[in-house]
N, C-alpha and C positions, 0 to 999 in steps of 0.2 A: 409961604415962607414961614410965618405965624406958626401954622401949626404943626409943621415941617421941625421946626427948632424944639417946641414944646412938647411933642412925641418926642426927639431925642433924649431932652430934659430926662422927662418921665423915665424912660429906659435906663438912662444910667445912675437917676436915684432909687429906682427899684434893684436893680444891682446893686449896688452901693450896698443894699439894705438887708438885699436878700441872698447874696448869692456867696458861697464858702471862697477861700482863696485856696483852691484845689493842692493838697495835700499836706497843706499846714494844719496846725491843731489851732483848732479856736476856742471851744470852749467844751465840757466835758459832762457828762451825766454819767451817777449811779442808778442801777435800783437794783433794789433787795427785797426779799419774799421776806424778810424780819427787820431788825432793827439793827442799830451799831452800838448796841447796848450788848451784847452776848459777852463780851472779853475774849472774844476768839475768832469767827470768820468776821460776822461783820465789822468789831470795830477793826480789825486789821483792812479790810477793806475802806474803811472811812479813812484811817490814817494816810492810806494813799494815796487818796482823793486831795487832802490835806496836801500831801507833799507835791503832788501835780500841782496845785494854783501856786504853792510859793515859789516851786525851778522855776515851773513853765509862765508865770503870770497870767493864767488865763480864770475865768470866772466857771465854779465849779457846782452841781448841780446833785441832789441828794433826792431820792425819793425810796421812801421805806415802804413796807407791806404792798410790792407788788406781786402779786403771786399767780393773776391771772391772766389771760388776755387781753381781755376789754381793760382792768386798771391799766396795764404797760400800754396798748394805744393809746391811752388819753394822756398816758403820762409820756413817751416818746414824743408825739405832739404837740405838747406843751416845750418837750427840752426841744426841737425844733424851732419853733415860734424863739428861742430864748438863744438862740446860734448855735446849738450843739453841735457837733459834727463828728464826737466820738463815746458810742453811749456803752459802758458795759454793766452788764448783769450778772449779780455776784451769783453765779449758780447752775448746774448742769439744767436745771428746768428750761433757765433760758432758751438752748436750741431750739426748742419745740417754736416757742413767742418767739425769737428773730425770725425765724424762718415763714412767718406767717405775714412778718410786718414790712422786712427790709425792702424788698421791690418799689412801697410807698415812699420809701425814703433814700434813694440813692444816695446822696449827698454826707449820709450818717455811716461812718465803718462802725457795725457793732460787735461785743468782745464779751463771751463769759467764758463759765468756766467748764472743763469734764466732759463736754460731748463729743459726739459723731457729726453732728451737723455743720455744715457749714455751704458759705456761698462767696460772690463775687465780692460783697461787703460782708460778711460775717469770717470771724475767726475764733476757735475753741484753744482755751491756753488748758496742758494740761501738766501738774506736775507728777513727778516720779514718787507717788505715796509709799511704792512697795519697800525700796530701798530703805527710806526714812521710819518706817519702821519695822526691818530686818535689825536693823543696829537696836534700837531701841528694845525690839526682844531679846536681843543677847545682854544689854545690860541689864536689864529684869532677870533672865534666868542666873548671871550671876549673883544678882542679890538675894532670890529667896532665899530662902529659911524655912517655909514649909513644902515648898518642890510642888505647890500648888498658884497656881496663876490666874486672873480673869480678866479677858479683854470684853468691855461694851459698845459693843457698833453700833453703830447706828443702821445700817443697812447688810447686808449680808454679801454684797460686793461691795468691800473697801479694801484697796491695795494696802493702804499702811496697817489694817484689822491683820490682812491673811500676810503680810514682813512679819507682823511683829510675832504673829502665832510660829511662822519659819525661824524665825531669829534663837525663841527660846530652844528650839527643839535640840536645833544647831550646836546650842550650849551642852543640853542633855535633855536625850531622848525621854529621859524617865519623868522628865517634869510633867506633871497634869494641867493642861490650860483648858480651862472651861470659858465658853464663849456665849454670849448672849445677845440677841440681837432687840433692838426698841422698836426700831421700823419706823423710824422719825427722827432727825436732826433733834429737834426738841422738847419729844416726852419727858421731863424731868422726872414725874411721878414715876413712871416706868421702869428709867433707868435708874430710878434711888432701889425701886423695887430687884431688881435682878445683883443691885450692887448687896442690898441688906440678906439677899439670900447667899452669895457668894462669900460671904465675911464669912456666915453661918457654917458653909461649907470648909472655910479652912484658907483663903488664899491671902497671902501676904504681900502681893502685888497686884494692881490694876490698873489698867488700859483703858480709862472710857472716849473712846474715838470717836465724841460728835459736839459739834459745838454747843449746842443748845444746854448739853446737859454734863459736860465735862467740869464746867469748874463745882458747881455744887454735888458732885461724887468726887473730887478731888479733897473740898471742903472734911467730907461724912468721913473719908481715907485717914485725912489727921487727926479728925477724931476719933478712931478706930486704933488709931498706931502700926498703920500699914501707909506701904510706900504704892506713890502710883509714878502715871507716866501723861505727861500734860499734852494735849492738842492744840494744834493750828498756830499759838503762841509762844512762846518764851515762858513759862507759866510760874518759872523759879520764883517769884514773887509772891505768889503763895503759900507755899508754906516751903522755907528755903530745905527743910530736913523732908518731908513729905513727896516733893516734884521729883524723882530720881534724875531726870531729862524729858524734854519737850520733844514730840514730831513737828519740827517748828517751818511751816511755809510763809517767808518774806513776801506777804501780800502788800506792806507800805513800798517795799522795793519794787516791787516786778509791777505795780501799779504805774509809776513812774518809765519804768522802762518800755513798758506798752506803750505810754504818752509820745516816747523818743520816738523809736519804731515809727511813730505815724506820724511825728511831726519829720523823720528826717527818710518820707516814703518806703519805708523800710518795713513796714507791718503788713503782711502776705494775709489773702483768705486763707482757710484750710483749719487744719490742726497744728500747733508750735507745743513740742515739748519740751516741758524744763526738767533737767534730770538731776541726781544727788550729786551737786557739787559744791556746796558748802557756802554756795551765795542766795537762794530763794529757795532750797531744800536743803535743809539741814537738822541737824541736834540742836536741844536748847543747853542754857547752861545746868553742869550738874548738879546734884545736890551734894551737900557736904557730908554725908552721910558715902557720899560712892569713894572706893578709896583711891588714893591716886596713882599706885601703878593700876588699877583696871581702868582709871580714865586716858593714861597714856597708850595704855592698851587699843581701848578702842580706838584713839585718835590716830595708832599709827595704822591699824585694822581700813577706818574711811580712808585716810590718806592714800593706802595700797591700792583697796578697790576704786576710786576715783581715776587713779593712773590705770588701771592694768582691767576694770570692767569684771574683774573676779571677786564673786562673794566671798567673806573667808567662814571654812566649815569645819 
């Protein structure tokens, strides 16, 4: 009877201890292949980590420079051991790592961003880049002044790079946008490089669309006395005459609304699109420099295509 009770014991304080209350959120992990120092994808990611522990009160979980396999096992592991139950990875890299780890961890739904992968616990959040800067190129083509443009991608498949190149043309075919690719989120060096030759070249606007390297070419733009166009943030802050508008994705919001989703069962495997509707994909604020029937312009331009799914051309 002894050991009849104390086997029970055991089991329900291993339970107690170990075991998730199925489909509540308990407690939440980051990781990032960089840091939340960027001012653009990761700390917008950090701040919504930020706004999860305050709604939801749960204990919130941070790990930077995971970029490979063996770091994310160890560090999954760890936010396991620590009650995680819902881990996201700020990054398309992640498909590849969840899909190699989730099986070990049933108990964990995991959540990044941009890919094709997914499983019975993994879900890919993807937002609608192209829309967000479609618009953004129409207000750039309005502003030049020299009918010369440059957008800096980071990668050569970016939906908001190939909006925003659609956007100006839209305005006028005759504009010249000259594109330039780093091939890294990061290269700063790189991207200062393709920005100092495009100056050279003549262009009075640019687009550098990667986080790593977007605010210090937005920085060089003000000093130059050329207008750009900010990423991933609200970037008005910088230089209020210089930032025209932001491709701005509410990563503090949709961080928390992921949290909902899964505390209130409601966060599906698969792929969940979030598309241009003016609440996690939108315009940043304008610059004062833009004037304000073109700002009412474009505002009544989103507002049509939101209702009605029509680009205006």
């Amino acid at each position: 009877m002894f050991r009849l009770s104390a086997i029970v014991f055991l089991f329900l304080f291993l339970a107690g201890c170990n075991m998730f209350d199925d489909g509540k959120l308990n407690n939440v992990g980051l990781l990032m292949e960089g840091t939340i120092h960027d001012e653009t994808w990761g700390s917008g990611a950090y701040s919504g980590l930020l706004n999860i522990k305050e709604d939801k009160n749960v204990s919130v979980l941070l790990r930077e420079n995971i970029a490979t396999l063996k770091t994310a096992e160890k560090a999954v592991k760890d936010l396991e051991r620590q009650g995680v139950n819902l881990v996201f990875g700020h990054g398309s890299n992640y498909g590849r790592i969840f899909d190699s780890l989730n099986e070990y961890y049933p108990e964990i739904h995991f959540v990044y961003f941009n890919g094709q992968t997914f499983d019975h616990n993994i879900t890919s959040i993807h937002f609608d880049g192209y829309d967000m800067g479609y618009f953004a190129g129409r207000l750039a083509g309005e502003m030049t002044s020299t009918k010369h443009i440059g957008i800096i991608r980071a990668f050569k498949m970016q939906e908001e790079a190939e909006g925003f190149y659609e956007g100006v043309l839209a305005v006028d075919p005759t504009i010249k946008v000259s594109v330039r690719s780093v091939n890294s989120w990061y290269d700063q060096q790189k991207a200062m490089l393709h920005f100092q030759q495009l100056t050279e070249q003549g262009i009075d606007v640019v687009y550098p669309a990667g986080d790593g390297f977007n605010v210090p070419v937005i920085k060089a733009a003000e000093a130059e006395d050329i207008f750009a166009v900010g990423y991933i943030q609200d970037q008005h802050h910088i230089s209020e005459s210089t930032v025209l508008t932001s491709t701005v994705q509410q990563l503090d919001g949709l961080y928390l609304k992921v949290a909902d989703m899964y505390d209130q069962q409601q966060l599906t495997p698969g792929i969940i699109n979030f598309p241009f509707d003016q609440s996690f994909v939108t315009l940043g604020t304008y610059s004062n420099e833009v004037p304000e029937g073109l700002q009412s312009k474009l505002n009544n331009e989103m507002d049509s295509y939101i209702e009605s799914g029509v680009l205006p051309r």
